[in-house]
C-alpha positions as CSV (number, residue, x, y, z in Angstrom):
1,X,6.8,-15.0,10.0
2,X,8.9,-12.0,9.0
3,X,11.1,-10.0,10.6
4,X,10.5,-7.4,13.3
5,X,10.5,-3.8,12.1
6,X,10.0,-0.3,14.4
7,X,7.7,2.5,13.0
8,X,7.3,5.9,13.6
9,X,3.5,6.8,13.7
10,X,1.9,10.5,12.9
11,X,-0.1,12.0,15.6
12,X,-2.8,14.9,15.0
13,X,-0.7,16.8,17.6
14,X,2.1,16.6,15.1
15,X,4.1,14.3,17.5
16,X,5.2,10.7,16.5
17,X,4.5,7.8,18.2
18,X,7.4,4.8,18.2
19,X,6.0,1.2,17.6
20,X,6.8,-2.5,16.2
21,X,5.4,-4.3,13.5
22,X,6.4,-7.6,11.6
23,X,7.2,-7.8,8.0
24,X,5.0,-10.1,6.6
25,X,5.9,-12.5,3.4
26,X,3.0,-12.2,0.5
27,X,1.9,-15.8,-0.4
28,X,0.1,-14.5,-3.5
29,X,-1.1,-11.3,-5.2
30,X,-3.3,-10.4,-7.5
31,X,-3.1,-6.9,-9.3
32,X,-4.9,-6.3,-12.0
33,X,-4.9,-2.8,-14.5
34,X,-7.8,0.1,-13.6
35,X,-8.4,1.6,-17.2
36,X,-9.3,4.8,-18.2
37,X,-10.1,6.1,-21.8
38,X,-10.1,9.7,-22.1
39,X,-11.8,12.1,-24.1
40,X,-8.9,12.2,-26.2
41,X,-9.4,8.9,-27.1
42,X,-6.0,8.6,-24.8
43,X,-6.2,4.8,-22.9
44,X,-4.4,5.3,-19.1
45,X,-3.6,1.7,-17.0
46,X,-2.8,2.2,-13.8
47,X,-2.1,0.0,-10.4
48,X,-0.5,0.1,-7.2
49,X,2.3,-2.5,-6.2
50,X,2.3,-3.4,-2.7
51,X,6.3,-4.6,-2.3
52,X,5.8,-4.9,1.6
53,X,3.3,-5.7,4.2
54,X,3.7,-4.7,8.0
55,X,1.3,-6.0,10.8
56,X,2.0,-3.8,13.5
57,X,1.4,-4.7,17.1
58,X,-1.8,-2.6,17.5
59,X,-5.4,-3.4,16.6
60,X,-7.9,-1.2,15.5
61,X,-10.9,0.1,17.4
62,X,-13.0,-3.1,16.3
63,X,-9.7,-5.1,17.4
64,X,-8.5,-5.6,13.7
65,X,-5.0,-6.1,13.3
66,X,-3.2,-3.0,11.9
67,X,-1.5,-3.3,8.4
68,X,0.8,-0.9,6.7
69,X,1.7,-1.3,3.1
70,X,5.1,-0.4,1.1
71,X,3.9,0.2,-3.0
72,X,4.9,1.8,-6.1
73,X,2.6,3.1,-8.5
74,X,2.4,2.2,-11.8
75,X,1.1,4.0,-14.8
76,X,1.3,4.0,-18.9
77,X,-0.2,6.0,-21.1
78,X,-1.8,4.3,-24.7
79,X,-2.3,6.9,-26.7
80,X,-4.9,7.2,-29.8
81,X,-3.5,6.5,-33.0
């Protein structure tokens, strides 16, 4: 397992509350391109790059573990020719 890691989390009070979390490593990833032609004839690829995981020591209402995720987007524009 990764290493430990502390997280501020956003309240709907506007307070934060402070917990731990540990980095996890990515075995394998799969991110393929969304496309989108425009009416211009314009072809957009876009996807989102996770670069880190977090499994914070909380679990959700059902008792799922709680992820958070570190990514970059990435876009490029083809135009029409």
């Amino acid at each position: 397992m990764g290493d430990k890691v502390k997280f501020l989390l956003p309240e709907t009070n506007g307070q934060s509350t402070e917990t731990t979390g540990e980095s996890m490593e990515i075995i394998e990833a799969k991110e393929p391109w969304a496309e989108y032609i425009l009416e211009d004839g314009a072809k957009i690829r876009a996807k989102q790059v996770v670069m880190k995981i977090v499994k914070l020591n909380q679990k959700n209402p059902d008792g799922t573990p709680v992820y958070i995720l570190q990514g970059h987007p990435m876009m490029f524009v083809i135009p029409k020719l």
